[in-house]
C-alpha positions, 0 to 999 in steps of 0.5 A: 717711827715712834712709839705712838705709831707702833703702838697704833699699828699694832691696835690697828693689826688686832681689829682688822684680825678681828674683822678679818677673822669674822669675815673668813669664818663666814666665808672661808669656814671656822678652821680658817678663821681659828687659823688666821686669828692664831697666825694674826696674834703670834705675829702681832705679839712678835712685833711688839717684843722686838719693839720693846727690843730695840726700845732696850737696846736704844734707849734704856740700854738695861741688860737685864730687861733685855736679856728678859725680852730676848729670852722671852721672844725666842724660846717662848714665840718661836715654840709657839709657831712651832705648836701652831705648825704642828697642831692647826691645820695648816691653812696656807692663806691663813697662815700668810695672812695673819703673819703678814698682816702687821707689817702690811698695816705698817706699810700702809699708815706709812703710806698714809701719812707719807701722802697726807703729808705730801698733800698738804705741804703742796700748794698750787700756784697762782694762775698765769696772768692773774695778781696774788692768785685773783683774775681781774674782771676786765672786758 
């Protein structure tokens, strides 16, 4: 995985939070919507920390800017889940979804890239008793 693929993972997971969103406000009501969207950013934010993360700790190697991250990730997200556990109705749909959302995103485009390759790779043989693929035409 590279960082192109997390980062289209990740504008992928905030437009379909976004038609997610609309669609539960139309259907499920506002307070679901505003829960779903909430739960949707915390998650796609969290991923997005620890890929910048494990990019420190991979590539860069630079303490400091790690240090940084994980500073940021665990104090700052953790309290804001807690905040939204303690303030926004809970909506257990909503919360699961929105939370689950990236990584089924993830799984999905992995998916899909995973048959485009398969698919494209395959060939079909030759037909039997055919020359290089063609039927002669003889009566």
């Amino acid at each position: 995985m590279d960082e192109r693929f997390l980062d289209r993972v990740l504008r992928a997971s905030g437009v379909v939070a976004g038609l997610a969103g609309l669609c539960g406000w139309a259907y499920l009501g506002s307070l679901w919507a505003l829960a779903f969207l909430l739960a949707a950013a915390w998650s796609i934010i969290n991923l997005w920390v620890l890929a910048c993360l494990l990019i420190q700790v991979f590539e860069r190697g630079n303490r400091l800017s790690l240090l940084l991250f994980f500073c940021l990730k665990v104090p700052v997200l953790y309290g804001l889940i807690l905040l939204y556990l303690l303030f926004v109705p809970i909506r257990p749909s909503a919360l699961i979804g929105g939370v689950t959302l990236p990584y089924v995103i993830i799984v999905l485009k992995a998916l899909g890239r995973f048959l485009v390759e398969a698919m494209g790779q395959k060939q079909t043989p030759p037909a039997a008793g055919t020359e290089n693929g063609q039927q002669s035409r003889t009566r």
